[in-house]
Each structure stands twice: as C-alpha cells, then as structure tokens.
C-alpha positions as CSV (number, residue, x, y, z in Angstrom):
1,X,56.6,114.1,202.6
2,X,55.1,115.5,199.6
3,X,53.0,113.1,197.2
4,X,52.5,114.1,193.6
5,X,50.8,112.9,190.5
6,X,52.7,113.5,187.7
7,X,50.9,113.7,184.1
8,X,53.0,114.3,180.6
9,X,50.5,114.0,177.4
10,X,51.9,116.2,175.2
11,X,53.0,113.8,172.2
12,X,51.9,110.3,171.5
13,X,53.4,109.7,174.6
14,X,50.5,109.2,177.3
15,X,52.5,109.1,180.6
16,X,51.8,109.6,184.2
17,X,53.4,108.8,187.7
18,X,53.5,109.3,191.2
19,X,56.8,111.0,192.6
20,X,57.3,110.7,196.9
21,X,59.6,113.6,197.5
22,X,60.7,114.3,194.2
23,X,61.5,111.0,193.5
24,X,59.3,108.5,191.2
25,X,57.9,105.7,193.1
26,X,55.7,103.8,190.1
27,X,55.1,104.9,186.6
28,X,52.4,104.1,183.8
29,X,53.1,104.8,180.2
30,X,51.8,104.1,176.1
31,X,53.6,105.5,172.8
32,X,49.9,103.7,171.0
33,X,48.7,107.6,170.6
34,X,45.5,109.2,170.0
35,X,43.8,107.5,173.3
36,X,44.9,109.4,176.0
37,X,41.5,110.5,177.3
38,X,40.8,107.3,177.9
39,X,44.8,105.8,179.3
40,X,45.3,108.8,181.6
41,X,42.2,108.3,184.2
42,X,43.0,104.5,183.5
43,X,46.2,105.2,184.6
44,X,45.6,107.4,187.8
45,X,43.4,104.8,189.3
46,X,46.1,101.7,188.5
47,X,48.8,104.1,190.2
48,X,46.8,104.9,193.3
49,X,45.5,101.3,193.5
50,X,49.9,99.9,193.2
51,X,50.9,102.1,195.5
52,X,48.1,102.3,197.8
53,X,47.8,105.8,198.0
54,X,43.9,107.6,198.4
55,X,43.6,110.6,196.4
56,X,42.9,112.6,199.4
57,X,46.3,111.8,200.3
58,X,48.2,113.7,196.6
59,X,49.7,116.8,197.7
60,X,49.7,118.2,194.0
61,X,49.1,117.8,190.5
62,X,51.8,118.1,188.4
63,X,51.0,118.4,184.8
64,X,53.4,119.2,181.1
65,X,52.9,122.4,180.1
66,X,53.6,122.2,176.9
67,X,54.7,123.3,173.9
68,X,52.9,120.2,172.4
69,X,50.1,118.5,171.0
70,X,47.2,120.6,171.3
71,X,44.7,117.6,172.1
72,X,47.1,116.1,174.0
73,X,47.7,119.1,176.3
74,X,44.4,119.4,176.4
75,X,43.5,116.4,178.1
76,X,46.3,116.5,180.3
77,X,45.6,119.6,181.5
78,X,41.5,119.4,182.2
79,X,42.5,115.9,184.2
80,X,44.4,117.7,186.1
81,X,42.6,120.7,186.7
82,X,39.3,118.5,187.7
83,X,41.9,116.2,190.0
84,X,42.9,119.4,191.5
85,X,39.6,120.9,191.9
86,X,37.9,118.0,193.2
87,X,40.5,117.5,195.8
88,X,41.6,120.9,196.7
89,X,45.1,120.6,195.6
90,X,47.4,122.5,193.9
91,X,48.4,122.4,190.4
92,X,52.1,122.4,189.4
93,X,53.3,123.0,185.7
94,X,56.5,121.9,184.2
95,X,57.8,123.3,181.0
96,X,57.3,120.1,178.9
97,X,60.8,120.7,177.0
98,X,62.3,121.2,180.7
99,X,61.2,117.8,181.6
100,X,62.2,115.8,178.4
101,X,65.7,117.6,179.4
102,X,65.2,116.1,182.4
103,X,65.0,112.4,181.1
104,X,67.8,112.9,178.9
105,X,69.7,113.7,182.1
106,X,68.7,110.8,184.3
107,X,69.4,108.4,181.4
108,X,72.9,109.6,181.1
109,X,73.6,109.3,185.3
110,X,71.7,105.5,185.1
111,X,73.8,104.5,181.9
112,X,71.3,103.9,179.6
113,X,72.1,107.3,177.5
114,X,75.7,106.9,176.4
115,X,77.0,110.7,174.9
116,X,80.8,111.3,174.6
117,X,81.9,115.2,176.9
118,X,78.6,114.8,178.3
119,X,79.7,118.1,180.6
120,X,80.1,119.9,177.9
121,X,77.3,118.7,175.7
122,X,73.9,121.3,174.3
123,X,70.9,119.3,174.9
124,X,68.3,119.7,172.4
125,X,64.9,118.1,173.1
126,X,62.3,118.3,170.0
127,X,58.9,117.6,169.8
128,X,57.0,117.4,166.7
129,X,55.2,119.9,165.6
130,X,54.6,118.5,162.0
131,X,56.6,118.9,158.3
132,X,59.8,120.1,159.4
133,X,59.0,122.3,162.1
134,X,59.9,121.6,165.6
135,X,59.2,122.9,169.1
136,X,62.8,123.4,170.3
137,X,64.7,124.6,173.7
138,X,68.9,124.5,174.6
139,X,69.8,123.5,178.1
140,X,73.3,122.6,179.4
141,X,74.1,118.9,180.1
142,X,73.1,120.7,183.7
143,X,69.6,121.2,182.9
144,X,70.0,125.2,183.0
145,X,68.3,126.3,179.7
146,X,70.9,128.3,177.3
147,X,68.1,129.8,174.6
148,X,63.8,130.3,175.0
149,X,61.9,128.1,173.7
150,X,61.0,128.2,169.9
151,X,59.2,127.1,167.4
152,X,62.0,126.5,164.3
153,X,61.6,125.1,160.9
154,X,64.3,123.3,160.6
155,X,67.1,123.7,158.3
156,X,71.1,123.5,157.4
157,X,71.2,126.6,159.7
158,X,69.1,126.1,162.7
159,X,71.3,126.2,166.4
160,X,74.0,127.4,164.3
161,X,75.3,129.2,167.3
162,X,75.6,126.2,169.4
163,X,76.5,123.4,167.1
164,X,80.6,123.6,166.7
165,X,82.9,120.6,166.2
166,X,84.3,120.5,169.6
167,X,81.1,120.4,171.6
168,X,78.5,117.7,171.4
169,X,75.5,118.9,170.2
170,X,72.6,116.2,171.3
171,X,69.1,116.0,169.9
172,X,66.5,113.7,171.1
173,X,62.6,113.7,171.3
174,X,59.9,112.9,169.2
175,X,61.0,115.6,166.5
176,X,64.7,114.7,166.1
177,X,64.5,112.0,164.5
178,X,63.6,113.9,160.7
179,X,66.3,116.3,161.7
180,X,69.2,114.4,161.9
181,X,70.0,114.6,158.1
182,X,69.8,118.6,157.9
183,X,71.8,119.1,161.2
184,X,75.5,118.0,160.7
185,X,77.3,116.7,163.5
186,X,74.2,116.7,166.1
187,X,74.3,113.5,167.9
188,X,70.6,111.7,167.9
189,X,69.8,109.8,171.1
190,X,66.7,108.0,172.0
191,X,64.7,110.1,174.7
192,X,61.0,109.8,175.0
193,X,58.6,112.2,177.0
194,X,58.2,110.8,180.0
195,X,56.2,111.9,183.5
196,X,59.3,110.9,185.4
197,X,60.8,114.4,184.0
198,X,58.5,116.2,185.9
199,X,59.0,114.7,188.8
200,X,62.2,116.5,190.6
201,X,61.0,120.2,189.1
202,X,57.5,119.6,190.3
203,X,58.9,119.1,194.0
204,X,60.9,121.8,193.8
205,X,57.8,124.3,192.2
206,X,55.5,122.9,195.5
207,X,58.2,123.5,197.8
208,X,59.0,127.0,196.6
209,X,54.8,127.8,196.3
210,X,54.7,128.0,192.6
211,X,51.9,126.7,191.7
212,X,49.2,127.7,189.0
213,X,45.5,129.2,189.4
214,X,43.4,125.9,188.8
215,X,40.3,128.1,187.5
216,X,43.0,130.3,184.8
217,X,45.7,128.1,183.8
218,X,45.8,127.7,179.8
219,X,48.7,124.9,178.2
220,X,51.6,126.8,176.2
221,X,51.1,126.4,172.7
222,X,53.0,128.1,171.1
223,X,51.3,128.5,167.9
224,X,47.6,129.1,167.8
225,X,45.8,126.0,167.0
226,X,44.2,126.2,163.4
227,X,41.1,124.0,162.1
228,X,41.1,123.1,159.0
229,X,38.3,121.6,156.7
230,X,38.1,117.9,156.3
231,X,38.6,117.0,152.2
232,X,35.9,114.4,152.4
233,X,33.2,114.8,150.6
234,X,30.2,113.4,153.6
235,X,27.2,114.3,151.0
C-alpha cells in the first residue's frame, strides 16, 4: 500500500494531497497566489494531521514538474526535495501538463466536465506563461499525449492540425481563457491545476521505479527565466 504526497505549485494554484494506492484520500488547495512558500508546509502538516499519517510512513514524494511558474516550481520542488531527503524517500515527477490532462479527465467520468464526443475530443491544457504565450501539450480524451510539449504564442493558426469541425477541440487551464477568441471552435472548459492529477501517474512512476535523483533533479522550464530591472526609482 503505497502512500504518497502529492504537491502541484506551478500556477496560482497552491495544491497538495495525499493519494493511498493511487487514489486521493484528502486534498488541500488556494487559487489566492503568490504564498505558496508559506500554504504548502501549512498544508503538509494539516494533511498528515486529517489523515493521521507520520511522515515516516510516505512512501514518495510526488511533485509537478512543470512547465510553469518559475517561483512556483521552485518552491514546490525544494519542499519536496527536503521532504524526500529528510525522510529517505523517493521523489516522483509528473509532467505538470500530464496531470492537468488528468483532471480534465476525472471531471468528465464524475460529471462535473460536460464536453459533447468526448472519445473523440483533443485535450488542450494551458498554463499561462504571460501576454499571449502559452505552455501547451495535446493528449487524447485517453490521456495519451498526441504532440510535445511547447511553448506557443498564440494565434488564428495555433493547433491548426488538430482543430477541425468534426472533432471537439477542448482547452482548459489557467491560459485558455485569453485564447478562446483567437481559436475558433475550441471548446473552453473550466479545469484548474490540481494535486489530485498527479496522483494515479505518480503510483504508476513508484511502481514502475521511476523516480528522480533527489540531489540533481531541476523543474522543466521551458524557457530560461529572465530578470528584469525594477522601473522604480528607490533613490
């Protein structure tokens, strides 16, 4: 019986959960943003204090890989690195596009995600990554991913390939929203990030040993994270 932490901070999402044999078994979330440093460990302790697990008894970490935030990752990741390394588990990553896939798939089987041909639908979760550029992935209403993973400024042209009139095209996450009016015919649903996505991949990636090097393991980016000076005048 496999017990794992699940933590997704990619977006203004701050969301982490405990999954029992893939399965999620309690589940702590806020959309407020820019606090996640201080909501994940705040988060971890009410989780393990519900369910009444000790953390000697987590079998893994499972963390969001990204593409995403670059804070956010960051935080995400270092929790769970230290959790790992002061327990001695492992570390499990989940494509964070995979796993907001994932919730768009177990809203459709509860009901609460209502999409017309869902068999034959392309699922296309976005996350922000600021003006009109999105991080983007395709998966079948199956989960199986039908392109890589991209970073696309959006326009009239972008998923040409898989937007036709007689397929659903479905777009949902936190940077689908501005795209609705430039993609004709894609369908806009309501799909948050969530650390319930990760929960059935991360069993499966523990089961099957693949797990990452706690010392090594970097978030996916994407794009190279840029500072850029502050217009303020301090002095």
């Amino acid at each position: 019986m496999a017990q794992i932490l699940c933590i997704e901070t990619g977006t203004d999402v701050c969301s982490v959960g405990i999954a029992r044999d893939g399965e999620l078994i309690s589940l702590r979330e806020s959309d407020e943003g820019r606090d996640h440093a201080r909501k994940v460990a705040l988060f971890v302790d009410e989780l393990l204090r519900e369910t009444g697990i000790a953390p000697d008894r987590l079998d893994a970490v499972a963390v969001g890989r990204g593409p995403g935030s670059y804070t956010g990752l960051r935080i995400g990741v270092s929790f769970a690195k230290g959790l790992c390394y002061g327990l001695g588990i492992p570390l499990v990553a989940v494509g964070s596009l995979d796993a907001l896939a994932e919730v768009a798939r177990e809203d459709h089987r509860a009901g609460i995600l209502s999409v017309d041909d869902w068999d034959r639908a392309v699922l296309c979760p976005m996350v922000d990554a600021r003006r009109m550029e999105v991080y983007a992935q395709l998966f079948d209403s199956s989960g199986s991913p039908l392109s890589d993973v991209s970073a696309e400024v959006v326009d009239s042209g972008s998923f040409a390939a898989f937007r036709s009139a007689d397929r659903p095209f479905v777009i949902f996450g936190s940077g689908a929203r501005k795209c609705v009016d430039l993609l004709p015919g894609a369908q806009f649903v309501e799909v948050a990030p969530s650390a319930r996505g990760l929960a059935r991949m991360a069993q499966e990636a523990f089961i099957a040993g693949r797990t990452e090097d706690v010392a090594y393991f970097e978030p996916f980016y994407l794009k190279d994270f840029v500072v850029t000076a502050s217009r303020k005048k301090i002095f």
